[in-house]
N, C-alpha and C positions, 0 to 999 in steps of 0.2 A: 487593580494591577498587581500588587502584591499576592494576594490569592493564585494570579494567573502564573507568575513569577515563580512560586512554591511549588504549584502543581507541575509545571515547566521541569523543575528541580528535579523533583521527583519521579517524575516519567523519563529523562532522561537516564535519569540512575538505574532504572529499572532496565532499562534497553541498553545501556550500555553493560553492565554486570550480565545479561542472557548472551550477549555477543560474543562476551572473553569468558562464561562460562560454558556457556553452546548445550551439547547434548541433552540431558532431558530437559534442565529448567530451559534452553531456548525454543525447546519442539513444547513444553507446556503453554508459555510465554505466548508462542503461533498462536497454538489453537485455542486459546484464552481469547486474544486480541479477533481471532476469526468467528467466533462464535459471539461476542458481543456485539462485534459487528454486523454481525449478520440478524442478530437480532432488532438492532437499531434501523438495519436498510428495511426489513421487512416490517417492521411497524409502520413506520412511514409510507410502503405501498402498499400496506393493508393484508399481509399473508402473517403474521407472525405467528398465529393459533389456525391458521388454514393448513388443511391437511399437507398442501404443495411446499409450505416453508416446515414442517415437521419432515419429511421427505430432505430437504436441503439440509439441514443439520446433520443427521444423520448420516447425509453423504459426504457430506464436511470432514465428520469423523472418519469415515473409511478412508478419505483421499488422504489423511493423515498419520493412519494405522498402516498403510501401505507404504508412505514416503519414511515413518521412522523403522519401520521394518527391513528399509534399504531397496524398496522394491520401485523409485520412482518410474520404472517404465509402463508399471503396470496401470499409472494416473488416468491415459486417456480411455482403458475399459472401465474403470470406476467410476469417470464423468460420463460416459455411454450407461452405462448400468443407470445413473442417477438420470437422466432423461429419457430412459426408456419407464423409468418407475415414475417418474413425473406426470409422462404422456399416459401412462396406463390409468393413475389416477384422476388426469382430467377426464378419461374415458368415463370413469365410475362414480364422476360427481358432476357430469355434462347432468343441466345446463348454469349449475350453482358458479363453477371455476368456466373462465375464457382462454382461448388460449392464449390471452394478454397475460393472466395470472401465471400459465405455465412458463413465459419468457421470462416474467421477471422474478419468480423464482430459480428457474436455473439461474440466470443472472448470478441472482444471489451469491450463488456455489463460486460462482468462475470469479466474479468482482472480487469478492470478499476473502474467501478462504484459499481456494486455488493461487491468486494473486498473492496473497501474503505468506503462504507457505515458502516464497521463492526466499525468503529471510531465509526459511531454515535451511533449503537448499543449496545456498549459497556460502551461507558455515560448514554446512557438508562439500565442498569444495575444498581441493589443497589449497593450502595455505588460509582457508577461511577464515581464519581468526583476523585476519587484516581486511581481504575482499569483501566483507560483510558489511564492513563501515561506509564502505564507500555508498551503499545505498541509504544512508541519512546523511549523510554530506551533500550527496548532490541532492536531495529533498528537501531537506531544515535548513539545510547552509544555502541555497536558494534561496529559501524562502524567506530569510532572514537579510540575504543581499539585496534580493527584489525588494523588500519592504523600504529599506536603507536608502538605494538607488530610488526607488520611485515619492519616495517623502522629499527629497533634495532636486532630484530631475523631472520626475514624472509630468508628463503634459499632453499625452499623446494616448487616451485611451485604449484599452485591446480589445474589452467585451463588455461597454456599456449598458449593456442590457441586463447581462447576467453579472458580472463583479463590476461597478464604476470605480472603485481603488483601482482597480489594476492597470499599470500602464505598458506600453511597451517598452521604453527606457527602464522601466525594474525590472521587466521580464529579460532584456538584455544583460541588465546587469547582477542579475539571478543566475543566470547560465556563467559568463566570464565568473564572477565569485565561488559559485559550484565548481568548477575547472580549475581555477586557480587554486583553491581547500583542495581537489583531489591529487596536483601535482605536489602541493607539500607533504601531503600524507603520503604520499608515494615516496617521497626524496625520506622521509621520516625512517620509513620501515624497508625501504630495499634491499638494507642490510639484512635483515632477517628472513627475507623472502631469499636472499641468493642472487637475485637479476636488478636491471633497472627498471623498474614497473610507471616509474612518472609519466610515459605514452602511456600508457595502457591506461592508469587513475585520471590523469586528464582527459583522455577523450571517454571515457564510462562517465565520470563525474558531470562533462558537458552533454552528452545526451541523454545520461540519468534525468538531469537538470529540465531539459527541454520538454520530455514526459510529463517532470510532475507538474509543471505548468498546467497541462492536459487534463491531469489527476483532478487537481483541486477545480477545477472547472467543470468538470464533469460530478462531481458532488455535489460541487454549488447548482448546477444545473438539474439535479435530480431533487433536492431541496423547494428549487424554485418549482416544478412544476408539483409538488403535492404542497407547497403553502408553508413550509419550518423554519424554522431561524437554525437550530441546531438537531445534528441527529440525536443527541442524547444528551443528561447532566454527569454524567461518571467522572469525567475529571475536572474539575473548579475551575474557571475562568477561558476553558477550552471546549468545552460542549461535550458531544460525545469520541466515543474510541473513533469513527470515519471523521470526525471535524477536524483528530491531530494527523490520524494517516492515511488521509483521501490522498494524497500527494506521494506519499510510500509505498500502496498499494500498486501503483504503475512504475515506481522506478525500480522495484524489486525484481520483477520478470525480467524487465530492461537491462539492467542493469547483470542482471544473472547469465543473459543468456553473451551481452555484449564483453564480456570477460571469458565466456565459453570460447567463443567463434578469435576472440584477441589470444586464446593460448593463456 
């Protein structure tokens, strides 16, 4: 527990100093976080030295070299480009790769990298330096209330099959706690922003919240069916880089684009 505690410490320090520093160390940070992960999901389905996940790295990169170049619109001919060179290479290694290998190596691209880029994306929004938090508030601060909520209340299973912790009394009270962190973080910084942002951080924070439910369940889900306990050992008492941000990885686009469309 203390190991888990420390490394806890530590990872958060790291994510909060790329948030209030942003530019390159956040866009490093990204594609650091994207490329380890991507390395951990495809070990696990078996592409990591397969030509189709050398192919996803690499487009990893582009999608990245294009979003800090300021050019995000150019992202979905760069995911088009990365699955036009995917499918060409199933073509040239039929019947060694299926076209199971070619899904879930795009996958890769789109879960991993693409999905967590919306961090930096979302820095790169006005006022970013505040809207950026709100994507681990309603993830960790969830996940932290759900656990809370569900050790005191919990009774009522959500997906016994795949997490038997989980209940739906934490997952309620995951969401209300996420909501609740993002109205005070709103009330916190509305000065600085100029408006009153508390609608806006509460309802981001609550269906930030709702996602990463989704998140971490779908990790745990992709786990279970190749047989792991953890995608990796990189950080001590947490497993690997997908173990902390299976959960982040969905509230980020969420969360990015639901501040988009709120103004």
């Amino acid at each position: 527990m203390i190991v888990r505690i420390l490394s806890g410490i530590v990872l958060v320090l790291i994510t909060g100093s790329s948030l209030i520093i942003g530019g390159w160390y956040l866009f490093g940070i990204c594609l650091a976080i994207s490329l380890i992960g991507m390395v951990e999901y495809y070990r696990v389905v078996g592409l990591q030295k397969n030509i189709l996940g050398i192919i996803g790295y690499i487009g990893a990169v582009a999608c990245y070299a294009y979003l800090f170049a300021g050019h995000s619109e150019l992202l979905p001919f760069a995911i088009s480009i990365i699955a036009i060179a995917m499918l060409g290479a199933y073509v040239f290694t039929f019947p060694r790769n299926d076209i199971g290998d070619v899904a879930k190596a795009f996958l890769g691209v789109i879960y991993v990298a693409v999905m967590i880029s919306y961090i930096y994306q979302t820095r790169m929004m006005p006022h970013g330096e505040y809207l950026s938090w709100i994507i681990f508030i309603c993830s960790w601060g969830s996940d932290t209330f759900a656990y809370l909520v569900g050790v005191a209340f919990g009774k009522h299973k959500m997906t016994p099959k795949l997490s038997p912790k989980k209940s739906i009394e934490g997952a309620i009270g995951g969401v209300a706690g996420a909501a609740a962190l993002g109205a005070l973080f709103g009330f916190i910084v509305q000065g600085y922003i100029g408006k009153n942002v508390i609608p806006v951080f509460t309802i981001a924070s609550a269906i930030g919240a709702v996602v990463s439910i989704f998140g971490d369940l779908a990790a745990s889900a992709i786990k279970r069916n190749y047989g792991v306990k953890d995608y990796g050992k990189l950080i001590p008492g947490h497993g690997g880089i997908l173990d902390r941000y299976d959960s982040v990885i969905f509230t980020a686009p969420i969360v990015y684009w639901v501040l988009y469309f709120l103004g």
